[in-house]
C-alpha positions in Angstrom: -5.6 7.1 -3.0 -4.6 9.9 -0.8 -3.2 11.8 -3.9 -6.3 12.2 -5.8 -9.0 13.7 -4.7 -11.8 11.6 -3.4 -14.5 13.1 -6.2 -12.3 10.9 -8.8 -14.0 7.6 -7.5 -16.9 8.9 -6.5 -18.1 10.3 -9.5 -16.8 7.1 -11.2 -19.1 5.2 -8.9 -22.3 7.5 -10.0 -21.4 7.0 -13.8 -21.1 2.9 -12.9 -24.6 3.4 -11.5 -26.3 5.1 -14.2 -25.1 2.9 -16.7 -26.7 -0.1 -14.4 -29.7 1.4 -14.2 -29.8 2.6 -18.4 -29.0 -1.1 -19.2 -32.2 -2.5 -16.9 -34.7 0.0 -18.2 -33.7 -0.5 -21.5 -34.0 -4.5 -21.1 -37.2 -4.4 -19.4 -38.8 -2.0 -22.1 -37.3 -4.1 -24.6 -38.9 -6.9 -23.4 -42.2 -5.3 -23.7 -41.9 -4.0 -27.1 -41.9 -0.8 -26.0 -38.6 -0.3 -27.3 -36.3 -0.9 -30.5 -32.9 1.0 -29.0 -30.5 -1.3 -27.6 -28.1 -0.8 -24.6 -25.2 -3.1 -24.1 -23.8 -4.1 -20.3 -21.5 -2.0 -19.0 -17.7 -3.0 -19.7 -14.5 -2.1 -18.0 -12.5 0.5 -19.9 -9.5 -0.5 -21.3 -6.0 1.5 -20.7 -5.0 3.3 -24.2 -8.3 2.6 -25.7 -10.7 5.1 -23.8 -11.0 8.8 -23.4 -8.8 10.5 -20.4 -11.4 12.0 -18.0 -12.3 12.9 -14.7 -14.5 14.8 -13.0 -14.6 17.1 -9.8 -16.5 19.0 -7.7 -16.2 20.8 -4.5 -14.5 24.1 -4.2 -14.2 24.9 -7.7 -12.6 28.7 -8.7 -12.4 30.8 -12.1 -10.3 34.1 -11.9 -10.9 36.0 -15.2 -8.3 38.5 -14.4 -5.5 36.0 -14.3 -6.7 33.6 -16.2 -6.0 30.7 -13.3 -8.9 27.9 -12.6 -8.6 26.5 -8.9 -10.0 22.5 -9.3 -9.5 20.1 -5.7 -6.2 18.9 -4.9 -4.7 20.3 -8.1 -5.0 24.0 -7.0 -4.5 27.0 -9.0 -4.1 25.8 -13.0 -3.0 28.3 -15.9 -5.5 28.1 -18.2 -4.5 29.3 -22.3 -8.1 31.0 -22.9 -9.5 33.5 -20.6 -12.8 32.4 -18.8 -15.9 33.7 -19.6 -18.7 33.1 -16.9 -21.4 35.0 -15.8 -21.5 36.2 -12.1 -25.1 34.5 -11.3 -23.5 31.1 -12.6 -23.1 28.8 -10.1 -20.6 25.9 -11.0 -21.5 22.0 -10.3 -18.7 20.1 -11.5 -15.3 20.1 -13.4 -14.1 17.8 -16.0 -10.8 17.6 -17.2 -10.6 15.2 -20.6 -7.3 15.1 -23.0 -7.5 15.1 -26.6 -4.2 14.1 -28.2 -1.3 16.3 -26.6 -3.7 18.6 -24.9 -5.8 18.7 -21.9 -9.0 20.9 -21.7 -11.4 21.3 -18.4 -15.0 22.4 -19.1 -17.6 23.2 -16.0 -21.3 22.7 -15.4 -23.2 25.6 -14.6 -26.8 26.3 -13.4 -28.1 29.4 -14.4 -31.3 31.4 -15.2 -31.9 32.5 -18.4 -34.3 34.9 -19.1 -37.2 34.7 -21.8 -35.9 36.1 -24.9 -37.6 38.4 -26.9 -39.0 37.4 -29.9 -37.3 37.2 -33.3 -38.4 39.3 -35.9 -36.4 37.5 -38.6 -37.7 36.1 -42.0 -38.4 32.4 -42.2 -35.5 30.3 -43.4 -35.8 26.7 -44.8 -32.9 24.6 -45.1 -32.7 21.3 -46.9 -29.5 19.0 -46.1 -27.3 17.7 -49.2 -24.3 16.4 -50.3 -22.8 18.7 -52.9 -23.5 21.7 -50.8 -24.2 21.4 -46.9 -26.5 22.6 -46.9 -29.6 24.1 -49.4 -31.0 27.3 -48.4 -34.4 28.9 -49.7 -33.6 32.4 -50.2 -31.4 31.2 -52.8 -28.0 31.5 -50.9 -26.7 27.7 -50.5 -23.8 27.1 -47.8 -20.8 26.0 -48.9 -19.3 22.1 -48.6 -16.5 22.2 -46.2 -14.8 19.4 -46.2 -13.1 19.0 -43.0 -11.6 15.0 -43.1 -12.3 14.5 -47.0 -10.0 17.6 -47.5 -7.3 16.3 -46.1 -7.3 12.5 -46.7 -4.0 12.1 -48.3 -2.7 13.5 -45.0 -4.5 11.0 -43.2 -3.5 8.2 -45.3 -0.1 9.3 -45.0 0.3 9.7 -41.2 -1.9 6.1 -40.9 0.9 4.8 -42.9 3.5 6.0 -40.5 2.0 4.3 -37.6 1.4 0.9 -39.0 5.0 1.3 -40.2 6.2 1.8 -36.6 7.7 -1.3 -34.7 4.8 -1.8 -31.6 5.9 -0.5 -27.9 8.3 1.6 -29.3 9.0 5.8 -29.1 8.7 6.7 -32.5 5.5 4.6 -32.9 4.0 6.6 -29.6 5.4 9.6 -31.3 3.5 8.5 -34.8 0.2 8.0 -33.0 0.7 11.4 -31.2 0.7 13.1 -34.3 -2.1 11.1 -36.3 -4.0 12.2 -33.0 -3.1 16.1 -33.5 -4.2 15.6 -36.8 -8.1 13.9 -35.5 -8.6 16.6 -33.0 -7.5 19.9 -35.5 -10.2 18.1 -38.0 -12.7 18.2 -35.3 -11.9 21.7 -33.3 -12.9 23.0 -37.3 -15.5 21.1 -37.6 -17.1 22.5 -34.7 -16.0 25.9 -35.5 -18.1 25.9 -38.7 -21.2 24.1 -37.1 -21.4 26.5 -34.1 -20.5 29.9 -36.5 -23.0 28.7 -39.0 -25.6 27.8 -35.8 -25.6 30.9 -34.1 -26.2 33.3 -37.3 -29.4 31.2 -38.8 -30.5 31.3 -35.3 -29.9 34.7 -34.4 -31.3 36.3 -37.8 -34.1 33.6 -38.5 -37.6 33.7 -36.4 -38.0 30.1 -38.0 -36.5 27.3 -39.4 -37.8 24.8 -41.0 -35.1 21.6 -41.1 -35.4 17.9 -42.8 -36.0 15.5 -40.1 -33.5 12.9 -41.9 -32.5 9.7 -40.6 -28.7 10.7 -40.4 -28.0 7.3 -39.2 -29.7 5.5 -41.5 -28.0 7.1 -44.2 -24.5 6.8 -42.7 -24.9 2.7 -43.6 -24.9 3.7 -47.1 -21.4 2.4 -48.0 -20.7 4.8 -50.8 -22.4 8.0 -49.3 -21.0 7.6 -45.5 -17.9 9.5 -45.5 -19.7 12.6 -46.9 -22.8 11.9 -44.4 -20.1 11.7 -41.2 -18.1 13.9 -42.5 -20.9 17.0 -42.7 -21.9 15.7 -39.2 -25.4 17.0 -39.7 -26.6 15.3 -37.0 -24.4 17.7 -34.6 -25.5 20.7 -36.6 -29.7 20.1 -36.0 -28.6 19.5 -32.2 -27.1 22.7 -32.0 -29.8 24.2 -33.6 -32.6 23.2 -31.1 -31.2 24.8 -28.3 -29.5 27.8 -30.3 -33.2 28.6 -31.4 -34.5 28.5 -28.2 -31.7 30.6 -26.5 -32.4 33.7 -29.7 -36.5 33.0 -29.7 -36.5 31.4 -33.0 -39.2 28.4 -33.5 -37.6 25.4 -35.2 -39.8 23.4 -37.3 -38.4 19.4 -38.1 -40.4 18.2 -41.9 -41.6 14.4 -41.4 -38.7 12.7 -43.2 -41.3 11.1 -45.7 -41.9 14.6 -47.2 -40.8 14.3 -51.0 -39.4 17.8 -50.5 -37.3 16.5 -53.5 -39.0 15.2 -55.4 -41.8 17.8 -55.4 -42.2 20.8 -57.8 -42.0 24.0 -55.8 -44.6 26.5 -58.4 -47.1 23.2 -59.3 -46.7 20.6 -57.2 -45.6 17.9 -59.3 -44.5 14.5 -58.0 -41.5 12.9 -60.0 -40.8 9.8 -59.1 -38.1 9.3 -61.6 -35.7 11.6 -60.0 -32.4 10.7 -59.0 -29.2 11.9 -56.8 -27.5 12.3 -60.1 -30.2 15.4 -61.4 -28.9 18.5 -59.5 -31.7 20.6 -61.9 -35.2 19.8 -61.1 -36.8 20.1 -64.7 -40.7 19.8 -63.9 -42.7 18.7 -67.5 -45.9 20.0 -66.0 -44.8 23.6 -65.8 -41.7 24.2 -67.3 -39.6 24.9 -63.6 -36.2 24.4 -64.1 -34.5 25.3 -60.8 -31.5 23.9 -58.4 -32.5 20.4 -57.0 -31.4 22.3 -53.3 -33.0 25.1 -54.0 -36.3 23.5 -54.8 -36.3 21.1 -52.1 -35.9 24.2 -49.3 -38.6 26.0 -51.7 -40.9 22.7 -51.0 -40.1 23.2 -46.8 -41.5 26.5 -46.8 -44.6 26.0 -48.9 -44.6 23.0 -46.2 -44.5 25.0 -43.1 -47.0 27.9 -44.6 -49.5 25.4 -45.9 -49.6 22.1 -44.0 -47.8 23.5 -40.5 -51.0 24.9 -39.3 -53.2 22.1 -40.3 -51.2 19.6 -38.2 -51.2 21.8 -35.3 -55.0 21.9 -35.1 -56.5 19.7 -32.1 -59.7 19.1 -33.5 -60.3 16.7 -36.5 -62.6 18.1 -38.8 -64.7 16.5 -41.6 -63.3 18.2 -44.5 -60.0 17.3 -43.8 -58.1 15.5 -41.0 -55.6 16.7 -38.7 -55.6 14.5 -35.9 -57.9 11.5 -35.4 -59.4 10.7 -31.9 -56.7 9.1 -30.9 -54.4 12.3 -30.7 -52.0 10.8 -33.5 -50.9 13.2 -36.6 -52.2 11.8 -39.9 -49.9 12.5 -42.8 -51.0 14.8 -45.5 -51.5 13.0 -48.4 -50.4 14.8 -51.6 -52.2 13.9 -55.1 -49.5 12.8 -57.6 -50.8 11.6 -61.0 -54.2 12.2 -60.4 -53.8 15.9 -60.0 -52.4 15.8 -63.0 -55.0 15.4 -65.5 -56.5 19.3 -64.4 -53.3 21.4 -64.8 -55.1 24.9 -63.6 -56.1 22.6 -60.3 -52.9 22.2 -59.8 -51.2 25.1 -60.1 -51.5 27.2 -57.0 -50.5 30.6 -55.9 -47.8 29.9 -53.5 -46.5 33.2 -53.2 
C-alpha cells in the first residue's frame, strides 16, 4: 500500500459512498412515486471488464513550458499535448483513465468566469434527423458523419479476429488491443465533430432553438438504433447547454410533442399522413413543397417567435392560457382540420 498514494483508496471510498447514498434516495423516492428512474446496488468491479481509473489530489503541478504534469507519488510525467490552464485556475483533483493502449489524465478546476457579453447573432433552429444530422433553418443542413457506420466492415473484421483467437493467449490480447484502438479513434472523431460543430452554433447564434427528443426512447427502435447511437445527439444538446451559456447564447428546448414535422411552415397545415419515408413536405393546402428538415427547423422558429413568449407569461389570461394557477405550462393547442375549412384564416404572415 505504501507504493500508491494514499488518495487511490480514499477517493475509492468517497465514490463507494455516493453510490450508497444515490441507491437509497433513489429507493425511497421510488417508493413514493416520486420517481420512475431506477438505480441498481452498487457492484464490485470486475478485473478486464471496467474502465482503468484513478484519481488524485494533493500537490498537483502543470508546467506549460516543458510540457511535464507533477501527480503524488508518480512525480514529474511527460505529457504529448501541451497544457493549457488559466493562471486563476485552481486544480482539485487528477484522474488518470486508459483508453485502449493509451493513458490520458484530465484535472478539475474551479474558476471564475466572467459574464459574457451578449450575442448579437441571428436565431438558429435546428431540427435532429437521420439522413442529415442535423436540419438547419437558414437552409444550410449539416452533413451525416458517420463515424462507426463508416467503418463497419472494419469492425466486423477485427471482431472476427478476436473471436478467432484461442482465449488467454498473446495474439488474442493483441487482437482485442487493436479492436480497442479501433473504439477509441471512432470516438476521439466523434467528439471532434460534436465539439467543432458545438462551439460555432454557439459562438455565432444568440439562440437556439433544439428538439427536446427522447434520444433514449428512440435508441430502442431496433431498426433505427445504430443511426440514433451513432449521431450521439444526446452528447451534442449536452454540449450545447453549457457552450451557450459560456458565448451568451439563450438555448431554447421545443416540447417533444410539437409536430414540428408534420406541420406546414407558410400555413400551418397538420398532415397526419406523413411518414419517415417523405423527405419533401408537399402541403395540399398551399402548395409548399420544401425539404422535410428544412421545414421542420422552419416550424421551430415560427415556434419560438410565436408561442415562446406566451409560455413565458406568468399570468393566465382569459383569452388565452399560459399557465394555470397551479404554475404548470399548458400546451398550445394547434387547430388541425378545423382550420381548414377558412383557408385565408389560416394562412398567416410568418415572416
Amino acid at each position: 500500500m505504501y507504493q500508491y498514494s494514499k488518495c487511490i483508496p480514499q477517493e475509492s471510498l468517497r465514490d463507494l459512498e455516493r453510490a450508497f447514498k444515490n441507491f437509497q434516495q433513489n429507493w425511497k423516492a421510488r417508493q413514493a412515486g416520486q420517481t420512475r428512474r431506477y438505480v441498481g446496488f452498487p457492484k464490485f468491479k470486475k478485473k478486464g471488464r471496467c474502465k482503468d481509473s484513478f484519481r488524485l489530489n494533493g500537490v498537483i503541478k502543470i508546467f506549460t513550458d516543458s510540457k511535464l504534469v507533477q501527480l503524488p507519488r508518480l512525480g514529474k510525467l511527460r505529457v504529448k499535448e501541451t497544457p493549457n490552464l488559466n493562471e486563476t485556475a485552481r486544480i482539485l483533483s487528477a484522474t488518470v483513465s486508459r483508453n485502449a493502449d493509451r493513458w490520458y489524465v484530465s484535472f478539475t478546476v474551479e474558476e471564475n468566469h466572467p459574464e459574457p457579453p451578449p450575442n448579437e447573432g441571428q436565431l438558429l433552429a435546428l431540427d435532429k434527423g437521420l439522413k442529415v444530422f442535423m436540419g438547419t433553418s437558414l437552409g444550410l443542413p449539416v452533413r451525416k458523419p458517420q463515424f462507426l457506420l463508416y467503418q463497419s466492415k472494419k469492425l466486423r473484421k477485427l471482431s472476427k479476429s478476436v473471436s478467432r483467437k484461442q482465449v488467454g493467449s498473446r495474439n488474442q490480447q493483441k487482437a482485442v488491443d487493436q479492436l480497442a484502438r479501433f473504439h477509441a479513434h471512432v470516438t476521439h472523431t466523434r467528439h471532434d465533430f460534436l465539439h467543432k460543430t458545438t462551439t460555432s452554433f454557439a459562438k455565432n447564434h444568440s439562440v437556439i432553438v433544439v428538439e427536446n427528443l427522447n434520444i433514449q426512447g428512440l435508441s430502442k427502435n431496433k431498426r433505427q438504433s445504430k443511426y440514433w447511437n451513432d449521431l450521439a445527439h444526446g452528447e451534442f444538446q449536452r454540449q450545447l447547454e453549457y457552450k451557450a451559456t459560456w458565448y451568451g447564447a439563450k438555448l431554447v428546448k421545443v416540447d417533444r410533442f410539437f409536430p414540428s414535422s408534420k406541420l406546414c411552415s407558410n400555413c400551418l397545415y397538420y398532415n397526419p399522413d406523413l411518414t419517415l419515408a417523405d423527405r419533401i413536405y408537399r402541403c395540399p393546402l398551399c402548395g409548399l413543397e420544401l425539404d422535410r428538415d428544412w421545414n421542420a427547423a422552419l416550424n421551430l422558429e415560427h415556434y419560438y417567435h410565436i408561442y415562446e413568449p406566451r409560455l413565458n407569461r406568468n399570468v393566465a389570461e382569459s383569452s388565452e392560457e399560459t399557465l394555470n394557477a397551479g404554475g404548470e405550462v399548458v400546451r398550445p393547442i394547434l387547430s388541425r382540420h378545423a382550420s381548414m375549412k377558412q383557408e385565408e384564416s389560416t394562412s398567416l404572415d410568418l415572416q
